[in-house]
C-alpha positions as CSV (number, residue, x, y, z in Angstrom):
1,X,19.9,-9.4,8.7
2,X,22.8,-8.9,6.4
3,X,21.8,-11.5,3.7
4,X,18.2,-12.6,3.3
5,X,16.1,-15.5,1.2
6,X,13.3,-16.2,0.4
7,X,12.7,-20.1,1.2
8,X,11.4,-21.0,4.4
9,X,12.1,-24.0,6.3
10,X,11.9,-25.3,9.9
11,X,13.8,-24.1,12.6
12,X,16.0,-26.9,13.3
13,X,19.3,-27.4,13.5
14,X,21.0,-29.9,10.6
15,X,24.5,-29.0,11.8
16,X,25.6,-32.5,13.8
17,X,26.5,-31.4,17.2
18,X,28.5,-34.7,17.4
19,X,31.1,-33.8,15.3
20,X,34.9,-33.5,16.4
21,X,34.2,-29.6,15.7
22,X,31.4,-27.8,14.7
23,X,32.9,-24.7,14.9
24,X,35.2,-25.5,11.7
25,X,31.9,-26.8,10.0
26,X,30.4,-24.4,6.8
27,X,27.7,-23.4,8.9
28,X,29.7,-22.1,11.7
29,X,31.4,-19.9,9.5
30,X,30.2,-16.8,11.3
31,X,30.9,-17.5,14.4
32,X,32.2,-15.0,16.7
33,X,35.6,-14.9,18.8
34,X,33.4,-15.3,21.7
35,X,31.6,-18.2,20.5
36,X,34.1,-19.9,19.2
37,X,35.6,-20.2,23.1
38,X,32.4,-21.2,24.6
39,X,32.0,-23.7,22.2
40,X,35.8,-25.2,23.1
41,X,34.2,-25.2,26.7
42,X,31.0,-27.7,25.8
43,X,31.8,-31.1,27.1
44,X,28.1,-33.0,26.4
45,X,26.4,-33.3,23.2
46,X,23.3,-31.8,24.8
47,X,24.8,-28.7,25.8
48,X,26.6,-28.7,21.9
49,X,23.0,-29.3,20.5
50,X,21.9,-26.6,22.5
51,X,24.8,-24.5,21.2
52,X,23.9,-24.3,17.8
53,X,20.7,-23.8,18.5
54,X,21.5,-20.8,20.3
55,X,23.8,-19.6,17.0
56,X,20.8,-19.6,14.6
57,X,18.5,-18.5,17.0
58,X,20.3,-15.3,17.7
59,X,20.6,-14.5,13.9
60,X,17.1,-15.0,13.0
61,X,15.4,-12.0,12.0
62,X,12.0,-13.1,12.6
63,X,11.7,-15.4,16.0
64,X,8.8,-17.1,16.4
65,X,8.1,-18.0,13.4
66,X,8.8,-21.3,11.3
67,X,11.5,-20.0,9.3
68,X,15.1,-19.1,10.1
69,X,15.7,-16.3,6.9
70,X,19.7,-16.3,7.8
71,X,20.1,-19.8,8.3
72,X,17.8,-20.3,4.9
73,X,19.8,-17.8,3.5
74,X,23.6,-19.7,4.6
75,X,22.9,-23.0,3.6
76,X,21.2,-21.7,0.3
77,X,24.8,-20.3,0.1
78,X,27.1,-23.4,0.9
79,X,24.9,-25.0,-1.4
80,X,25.6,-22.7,-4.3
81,X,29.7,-22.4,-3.3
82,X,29.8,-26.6,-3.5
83,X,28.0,-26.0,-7.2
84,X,30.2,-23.1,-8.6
85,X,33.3,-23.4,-6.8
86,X,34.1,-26.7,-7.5
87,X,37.8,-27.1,-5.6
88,X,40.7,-28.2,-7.5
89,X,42.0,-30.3,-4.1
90,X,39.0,-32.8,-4.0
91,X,37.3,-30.3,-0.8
92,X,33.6,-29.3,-1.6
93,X,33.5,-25.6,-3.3
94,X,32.3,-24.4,-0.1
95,X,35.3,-25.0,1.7
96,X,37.3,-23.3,-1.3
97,X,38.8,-19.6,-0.5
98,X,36.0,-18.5,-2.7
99,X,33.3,-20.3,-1.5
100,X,34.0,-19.3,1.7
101,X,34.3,-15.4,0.9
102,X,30.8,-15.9,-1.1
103,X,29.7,-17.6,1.9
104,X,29.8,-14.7,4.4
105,X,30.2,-11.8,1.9
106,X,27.7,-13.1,-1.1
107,X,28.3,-12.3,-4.2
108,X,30.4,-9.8,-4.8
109,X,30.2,-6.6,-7.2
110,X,33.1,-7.6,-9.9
111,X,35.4,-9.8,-10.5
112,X,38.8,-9.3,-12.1
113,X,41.3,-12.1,-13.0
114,X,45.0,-11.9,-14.0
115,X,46.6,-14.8,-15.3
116,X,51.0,-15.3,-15.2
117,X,52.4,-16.1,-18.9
118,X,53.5,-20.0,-18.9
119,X,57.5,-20.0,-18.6
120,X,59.2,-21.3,-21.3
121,X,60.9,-24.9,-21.3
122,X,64.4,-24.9,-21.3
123,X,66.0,-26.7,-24.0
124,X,68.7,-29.7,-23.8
125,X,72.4,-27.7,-24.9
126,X,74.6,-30.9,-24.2
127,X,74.0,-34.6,-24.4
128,X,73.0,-35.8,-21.2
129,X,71.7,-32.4,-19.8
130,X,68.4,-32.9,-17.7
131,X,65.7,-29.7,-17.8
132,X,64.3,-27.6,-15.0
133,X,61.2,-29.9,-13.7
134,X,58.1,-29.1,-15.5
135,X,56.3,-27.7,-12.3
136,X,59.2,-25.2,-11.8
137,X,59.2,-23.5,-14.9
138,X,55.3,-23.7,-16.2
139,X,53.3,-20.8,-14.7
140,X,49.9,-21.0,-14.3
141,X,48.8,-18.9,-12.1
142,X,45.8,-17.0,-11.7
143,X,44.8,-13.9,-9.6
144,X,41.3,-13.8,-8.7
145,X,40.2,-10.4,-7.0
146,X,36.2,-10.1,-6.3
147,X,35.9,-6.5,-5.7
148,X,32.9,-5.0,-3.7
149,X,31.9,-1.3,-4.2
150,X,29.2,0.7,-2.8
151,X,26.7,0.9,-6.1
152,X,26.4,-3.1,-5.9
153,X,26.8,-3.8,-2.6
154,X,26.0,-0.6,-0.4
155,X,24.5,-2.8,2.4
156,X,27.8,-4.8,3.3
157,X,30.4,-1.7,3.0
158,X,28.1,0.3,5.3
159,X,27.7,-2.6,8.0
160,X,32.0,-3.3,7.6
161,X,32.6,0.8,7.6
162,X,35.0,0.8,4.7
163,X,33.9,2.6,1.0
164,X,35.3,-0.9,-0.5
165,X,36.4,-4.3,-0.4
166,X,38.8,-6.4,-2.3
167,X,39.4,-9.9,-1.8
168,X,42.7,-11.5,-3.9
169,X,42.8,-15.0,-4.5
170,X,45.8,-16.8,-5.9
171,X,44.9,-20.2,-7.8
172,X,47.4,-22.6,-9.1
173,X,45.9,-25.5,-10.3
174,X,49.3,-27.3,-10.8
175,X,50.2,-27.1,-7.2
176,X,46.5,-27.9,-6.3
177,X,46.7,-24.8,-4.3
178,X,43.6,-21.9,-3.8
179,X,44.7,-19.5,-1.3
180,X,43.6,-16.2,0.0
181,X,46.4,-13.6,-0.7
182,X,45.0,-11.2,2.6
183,X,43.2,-14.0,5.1
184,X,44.2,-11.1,7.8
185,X,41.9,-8.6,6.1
186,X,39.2,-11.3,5.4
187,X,39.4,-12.6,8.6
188,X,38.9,-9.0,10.6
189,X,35.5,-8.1,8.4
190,X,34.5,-11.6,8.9
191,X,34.9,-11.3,12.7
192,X,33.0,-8.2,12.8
193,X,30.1,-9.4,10.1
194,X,30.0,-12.2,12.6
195,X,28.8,-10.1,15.7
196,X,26.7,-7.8,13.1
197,X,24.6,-10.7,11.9
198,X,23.5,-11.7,16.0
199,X,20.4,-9.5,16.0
200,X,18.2,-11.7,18.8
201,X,21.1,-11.4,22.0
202,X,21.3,-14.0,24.1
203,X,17.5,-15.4,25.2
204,X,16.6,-14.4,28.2
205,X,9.0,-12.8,31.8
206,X,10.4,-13.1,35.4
207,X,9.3,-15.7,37.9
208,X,6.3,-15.9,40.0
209,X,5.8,-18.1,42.9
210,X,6.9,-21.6,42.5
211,X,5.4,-24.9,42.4
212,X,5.6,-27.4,45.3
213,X,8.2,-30.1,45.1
214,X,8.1,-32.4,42.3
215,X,8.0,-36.1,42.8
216,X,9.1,-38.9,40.3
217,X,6.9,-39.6,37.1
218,X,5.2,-42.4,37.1
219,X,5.5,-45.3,34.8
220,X,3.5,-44.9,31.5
221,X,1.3,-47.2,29.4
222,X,2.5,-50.0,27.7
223,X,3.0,-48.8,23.9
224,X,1.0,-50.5,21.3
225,X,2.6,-52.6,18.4
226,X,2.8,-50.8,15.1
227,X,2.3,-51.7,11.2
228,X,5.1,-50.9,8.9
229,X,4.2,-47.6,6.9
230,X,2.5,-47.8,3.7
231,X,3.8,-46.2,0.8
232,X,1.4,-43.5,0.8
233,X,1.2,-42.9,4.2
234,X,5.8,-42.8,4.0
235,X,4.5,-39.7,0.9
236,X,2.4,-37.9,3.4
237,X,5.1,-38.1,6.6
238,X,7.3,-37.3,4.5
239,X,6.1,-34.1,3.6
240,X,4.6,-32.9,6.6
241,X,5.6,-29.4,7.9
242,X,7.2,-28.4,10.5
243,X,4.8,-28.0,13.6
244,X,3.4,-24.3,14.2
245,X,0.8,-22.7,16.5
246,X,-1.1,-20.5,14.9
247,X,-4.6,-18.2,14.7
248,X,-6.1,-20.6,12.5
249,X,-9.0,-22.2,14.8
250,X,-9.0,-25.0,11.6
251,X,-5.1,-26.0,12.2
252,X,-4.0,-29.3,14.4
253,X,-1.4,-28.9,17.2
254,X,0.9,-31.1,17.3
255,X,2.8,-31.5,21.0
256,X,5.4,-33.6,22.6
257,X,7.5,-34.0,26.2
258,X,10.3,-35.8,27.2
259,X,10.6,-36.9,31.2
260,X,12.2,-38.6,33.5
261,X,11.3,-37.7,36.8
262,X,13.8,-40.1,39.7
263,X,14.0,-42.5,37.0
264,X,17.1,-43.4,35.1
265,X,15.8,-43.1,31.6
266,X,13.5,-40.4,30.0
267,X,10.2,-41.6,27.9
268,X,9.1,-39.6,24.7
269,X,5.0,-38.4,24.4
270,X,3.4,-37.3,21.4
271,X,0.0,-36.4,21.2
272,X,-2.0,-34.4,18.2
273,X,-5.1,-32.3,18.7
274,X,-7.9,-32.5,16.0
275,X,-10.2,-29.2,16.6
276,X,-13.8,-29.8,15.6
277,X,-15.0,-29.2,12.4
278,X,-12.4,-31.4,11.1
279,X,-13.8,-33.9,8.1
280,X,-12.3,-37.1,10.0
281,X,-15.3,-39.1,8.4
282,X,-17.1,-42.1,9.8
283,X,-14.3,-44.7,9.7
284,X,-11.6,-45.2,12.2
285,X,-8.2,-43.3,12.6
286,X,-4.7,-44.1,12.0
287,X,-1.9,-42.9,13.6
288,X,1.2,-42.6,12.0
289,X,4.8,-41.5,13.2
290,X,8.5,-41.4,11.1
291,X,11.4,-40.5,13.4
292,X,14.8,-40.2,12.4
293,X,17.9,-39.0,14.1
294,X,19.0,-35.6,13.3
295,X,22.7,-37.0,13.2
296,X,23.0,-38.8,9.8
297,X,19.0,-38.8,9.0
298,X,19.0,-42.6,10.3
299,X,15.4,-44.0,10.4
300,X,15.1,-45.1,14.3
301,X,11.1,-45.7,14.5
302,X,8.2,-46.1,12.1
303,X,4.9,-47.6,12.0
304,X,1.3,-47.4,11.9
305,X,-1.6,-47.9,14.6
306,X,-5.0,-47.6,15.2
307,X,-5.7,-44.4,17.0
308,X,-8.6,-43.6,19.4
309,X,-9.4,-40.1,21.3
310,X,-7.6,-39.8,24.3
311,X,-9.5,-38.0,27.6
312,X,-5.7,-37.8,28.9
313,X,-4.6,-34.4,28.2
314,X,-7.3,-31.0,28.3
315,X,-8.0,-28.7,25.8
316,X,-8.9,-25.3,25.0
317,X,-11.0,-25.6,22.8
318,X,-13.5,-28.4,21.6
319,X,-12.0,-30.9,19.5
320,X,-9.9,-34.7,20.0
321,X,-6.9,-35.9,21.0
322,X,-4.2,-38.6,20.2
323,X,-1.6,-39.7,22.2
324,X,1.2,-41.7,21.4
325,X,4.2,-43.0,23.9
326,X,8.0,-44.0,22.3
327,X,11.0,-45.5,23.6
328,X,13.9,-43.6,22.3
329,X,17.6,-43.6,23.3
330,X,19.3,-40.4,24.1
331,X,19.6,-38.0,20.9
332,X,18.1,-35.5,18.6
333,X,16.0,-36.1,16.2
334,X,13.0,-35.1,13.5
335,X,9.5,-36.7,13.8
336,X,7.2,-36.7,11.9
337,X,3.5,-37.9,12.3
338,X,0.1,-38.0,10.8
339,X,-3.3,-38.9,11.3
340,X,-5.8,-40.6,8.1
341,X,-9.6,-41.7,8.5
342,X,-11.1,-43.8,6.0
343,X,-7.7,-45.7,4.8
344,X,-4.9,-43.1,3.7
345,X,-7.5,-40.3,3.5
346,X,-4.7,-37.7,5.8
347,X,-6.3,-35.4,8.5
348,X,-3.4,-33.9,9.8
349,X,0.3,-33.9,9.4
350,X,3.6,-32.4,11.2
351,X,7.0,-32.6,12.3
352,X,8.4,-31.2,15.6
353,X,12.2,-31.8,17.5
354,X,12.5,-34.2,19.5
355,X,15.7,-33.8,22.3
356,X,16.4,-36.7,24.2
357,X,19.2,-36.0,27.1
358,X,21.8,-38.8,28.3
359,X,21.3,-38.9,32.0
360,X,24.6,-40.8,32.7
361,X,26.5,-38.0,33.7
362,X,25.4,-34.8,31.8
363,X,23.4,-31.9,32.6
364,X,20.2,-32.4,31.3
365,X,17.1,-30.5,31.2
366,X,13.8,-32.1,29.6
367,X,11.2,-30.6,27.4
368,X,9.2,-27.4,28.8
369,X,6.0,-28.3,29.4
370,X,3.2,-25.9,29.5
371,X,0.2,-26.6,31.1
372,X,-2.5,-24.4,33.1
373,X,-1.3,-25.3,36.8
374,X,-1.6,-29.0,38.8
375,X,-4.5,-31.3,38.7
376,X,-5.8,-34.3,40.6
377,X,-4.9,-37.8,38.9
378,X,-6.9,-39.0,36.7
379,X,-9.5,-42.2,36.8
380,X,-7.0,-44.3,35.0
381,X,-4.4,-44.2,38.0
382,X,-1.3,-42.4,37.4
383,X,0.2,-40.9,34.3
384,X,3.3,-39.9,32.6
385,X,2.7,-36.4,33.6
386,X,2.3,-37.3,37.4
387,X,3.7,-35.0,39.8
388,X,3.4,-37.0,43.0
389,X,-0.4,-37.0,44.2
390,X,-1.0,-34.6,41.2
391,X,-0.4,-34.1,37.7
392,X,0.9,-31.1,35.6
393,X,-1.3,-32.1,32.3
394,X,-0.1,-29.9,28.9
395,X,-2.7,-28.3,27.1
396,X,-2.9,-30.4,24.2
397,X,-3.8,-27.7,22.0
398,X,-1.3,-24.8,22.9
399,X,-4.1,-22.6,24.3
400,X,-5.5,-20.5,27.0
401,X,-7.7,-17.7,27.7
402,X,-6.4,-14.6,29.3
403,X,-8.4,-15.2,32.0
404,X,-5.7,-18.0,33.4
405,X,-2.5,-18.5,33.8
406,X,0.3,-20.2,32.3
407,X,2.0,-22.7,34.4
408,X,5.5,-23.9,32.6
409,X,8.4,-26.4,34.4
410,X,11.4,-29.0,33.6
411,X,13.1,-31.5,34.5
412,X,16.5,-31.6,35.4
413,X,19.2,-34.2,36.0
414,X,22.8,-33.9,37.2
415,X,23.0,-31.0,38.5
416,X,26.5,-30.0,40.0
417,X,25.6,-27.2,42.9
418,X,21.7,-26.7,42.7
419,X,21.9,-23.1,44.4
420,X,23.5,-22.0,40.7
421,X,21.3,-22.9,38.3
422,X,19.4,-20.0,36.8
423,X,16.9,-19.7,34.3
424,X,15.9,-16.6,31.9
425,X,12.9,-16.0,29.5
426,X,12.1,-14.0,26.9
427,X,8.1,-14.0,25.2
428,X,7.7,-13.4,21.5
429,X,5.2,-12.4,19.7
430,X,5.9,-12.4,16.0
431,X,9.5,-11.0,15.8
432,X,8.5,-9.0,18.5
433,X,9.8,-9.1,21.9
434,X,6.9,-8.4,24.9
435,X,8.6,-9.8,27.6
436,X,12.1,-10.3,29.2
437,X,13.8,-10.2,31.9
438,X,17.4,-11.6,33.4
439,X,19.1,-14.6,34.8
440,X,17.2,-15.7,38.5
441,X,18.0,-18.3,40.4
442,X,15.6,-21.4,39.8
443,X,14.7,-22.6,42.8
444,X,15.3,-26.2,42.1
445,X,13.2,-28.9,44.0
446,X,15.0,-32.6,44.7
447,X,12.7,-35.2,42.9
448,X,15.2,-37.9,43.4
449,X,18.9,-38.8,43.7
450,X,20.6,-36.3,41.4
451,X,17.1,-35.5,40.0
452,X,15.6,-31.9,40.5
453,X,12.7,-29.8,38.8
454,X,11.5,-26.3,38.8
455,X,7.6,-24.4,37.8
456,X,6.3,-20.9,37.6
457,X,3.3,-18.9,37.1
458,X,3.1,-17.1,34.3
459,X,-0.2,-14.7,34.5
460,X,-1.7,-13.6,30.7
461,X,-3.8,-10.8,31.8
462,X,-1.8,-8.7,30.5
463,X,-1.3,-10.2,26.8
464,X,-2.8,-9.4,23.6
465,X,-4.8,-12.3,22.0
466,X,-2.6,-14.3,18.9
467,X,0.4,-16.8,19.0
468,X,3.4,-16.7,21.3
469,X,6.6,-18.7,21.9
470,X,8.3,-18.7,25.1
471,X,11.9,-19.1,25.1
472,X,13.5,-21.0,28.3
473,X,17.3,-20.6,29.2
474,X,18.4,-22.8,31.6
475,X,22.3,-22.4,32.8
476,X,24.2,-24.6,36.1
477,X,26.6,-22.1,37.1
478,X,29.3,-25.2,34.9
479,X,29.8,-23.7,31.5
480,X,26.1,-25.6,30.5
481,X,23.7,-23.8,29.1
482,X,20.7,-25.5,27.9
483,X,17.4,-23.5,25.7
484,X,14.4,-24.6,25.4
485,X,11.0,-23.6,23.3
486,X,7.0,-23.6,24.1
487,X,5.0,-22.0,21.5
488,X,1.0,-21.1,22.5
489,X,-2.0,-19.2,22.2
490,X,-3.7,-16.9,23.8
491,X,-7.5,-16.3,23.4
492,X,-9.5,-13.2,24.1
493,X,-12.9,-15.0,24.9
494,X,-13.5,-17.8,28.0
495,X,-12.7,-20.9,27.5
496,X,-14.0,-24.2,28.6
497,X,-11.3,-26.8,29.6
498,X,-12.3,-29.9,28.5
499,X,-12.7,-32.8,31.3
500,X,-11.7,-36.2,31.2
């Protein structure tokens, strides 16, 4: 990674894929030639979403974990540029020649200024004479050349090739003007820092057999009315962080899917796992949940209710689950949830993404969901997870043993030729990659008109106990190109799937 920072935030995108053109936004200052064509070719906002996704994703120099240290690092940047270089033309700093040089080059090892001598005013000779307009004759120029050598900034010469840099800029405050005096040069390092700073290629283990044809999901359970969120409560969500599974036996897992099956709109589950050992007291729980849409931060659900253990989805490991159902309409967005006992006492807290496709039209794909193979219904009839006379239950709590296998599959909807969708995977562990292989065809199976779905096997024999994330890449042969992300566990000992 060519510029690093401390912070650490969740991997999220706060880029708005709706906009007229992202690829002019701040953030998308280090785009590459390359990218910024595919991007011209994106016709949905899903695939757009997906997009940018894909841009921080391939420039984060530790995958699989929470934090995204170059996209931490660029907005820490913009931020700064909008604070020092405050634009004489009413833009924001960091659209300023120098905020955007301090933007993909930092700061820089020196800076020299040179300032033109103000003309002097011609004076009146003859009655009636009118002088040279003020803004023709009054110089106030300033040349402003940052300057980066190899004692202060080693790292950036050596990944550019050149012993040093100098960037000009021309500011003339009178003419509202702040101009780079060689864009050509800036423009060819930036081009090549651009492709330096992707360090994850594109995201792409291989499949195994795959899963008998899907059938439509059934209709789920009625959702139960909510409370409005108490101040305290609003605190905790908040401040919850973003969801992670980790080694930490102590730590709740937070999950969610969005399906459609033949239907014509997708439904949104949530559901957090409690492991035991957990103080949740005597009293009775409260589930909480704050969404809001990535796209302006507009609040679009909210509310309290009380929460009792579900027997829906298995676990792993000992422990309880909640599980919560919400009508969304098609976007992306942040929830947050929590659990309290005993009032506001809080349990557990976290906030995952939440992608909801528009199935009028677009490709879409749903969530992955990773679960340890089919199942028979359960006693309460049929589920949002039904898969015809079967169901394809996640593990609630992102586990298994190595003994098992992981089973993973999605949804699809509008799919233009079926025979050219393909799918690739890469499996991370850490920063580390264990597993990858290429594109292969998907092998899609017809759920319903213009509705498909595919599954595979993935044996864990052959993995190391700790956390994983497995990285989906789903593409229709169209110019869409979808990812999506399933982080989970692997245990070294037997495990003992809990039974509803």
């Amino acid at each position: 990674m060519l510029c690093s920072a401390p912070g650490r935030a969740f991997k999220g995108g706060r880029a708005q894929p709706g906009d007229e053109d992202w690829s002019k936004a701040r953030e998308a200052y280090f785009l590459t030639a390359e990218e910024k064509q595919e991007w011209q070719t994106l016709k949905s906002r899903e695939s757009r979403a997906d997009f940018i996704e894909r841009y921080w994703l391939k420039r984060d120099p530790t995958p699989g974990t929470p934090a995204n240290e170059f996209r931490d690092t660029v907005r820490a940047r913009i931020k700064t540029a909008d604070s020092r270089y405050g634009s004489i033309d009413g833009k924001p700093g960091s659209r300023a020649s120098q905020g955007f040089v301090f933007i993909v080059f930092g700061t820089p090892a020196r800076v020299q200024q040179a300032h033109q001598a103000a003309l002097e005013r011609p004076k009146l000779t003859e009655l009636g004479d009118s002088p040279t307009a003020v803004g023709l004759v009054e110089g106030n120029e300033t040349t402003i050349s940052w300057i980066y050598d190899r004692e202060r900034t080693p790292r950036l010469l050596e990944t550019l090739n050149t012993p040093t840099l100098q960037i000009n800029f021309v500011i003339e405050p009178s003419r509202r003007t702040d101009d780079l005096q060689n864009p050509g040069l800036v423009n060819q390092y930036r081009e090549k820092l651009a492709h330096k700073t992707i360090v994850n290629p594109d995201l792409v283990p291989a499949p195994a057999a795959p899963l008998a044809p899907f059938a439509a999901v059934a209709a789920p359970p009625r959702a139960l009315a909510v409370a409005p969120l108490s101040a305290a409560v609003r605190a905790i969500l908040e401040k919850a962080p973003p969801q992670t599974v980790s080694d930490d036996d102590r730590q709740p897992v937070f999950g969610s899917a969005v399906l459609w099956g033949a239907r014509d709109k997708a439904e949104t589950v949530a559901w957090v796992f409690l492991p035991e050992g957990r103080d949740t007291g005597t009293g009775k729980l409260t589930f909480h949940a704050l969404i809001r849409a990535d796209e302006g931060g507009k609040e679009v659900a909210a509310g309290s209710e009380p929460a009792a253990p579900s027997s829906t989805l298995p676990t792993a490991r000992p422990g309880r689950v909640l599980v919560r159902r919400f009508d969304l309409p098609p976007g992306n967005y942040s929830a947050s949830f929590a659990v309290t006992a005993d009032g506001d006492r809080p349990l557990a807290s976290g906030t995952i993404p939440l992608r909801v496709p528009e199935l009028e039209g677009d490709f879409a794909i749903s969530s992955m969901l990773v679960s340890a193979g089919m199942s028979p219904p359960g006693k309460e009839g049929e589920s949002a997870f039904s898969i015809g006379p079967s169901e394809a239950l996640p593990r609630a709590d992102a586990t298994f043993a190595r003994t098992e296998s992981l089973w993973y599959f999605v949804q699809l909807a509008n799919v233009a030729e079926e025979d050219k969708v393909t799918q690739e995977l890469r499996l991370l562990r850490g920063p580390r990659t264990v597993a990858a292989r290429p594109a292969a065809p998907a092998q899609l199976r017809e759920i319903g008109p213009g509705r498909y779905a595919f599954g595979y096997e993935l044996p864990l024999s052959s993995l190391e106990p700790g956390s994983y994330v497995l990285y989906l890449t789903v593409r229709d042969g169209q110019g869409h190109s979808v990812l999506r992300r399933a982080d989970f566990r692997v245990l070294d000992r037997g495990t003992k799937v809990s039974v509803r």
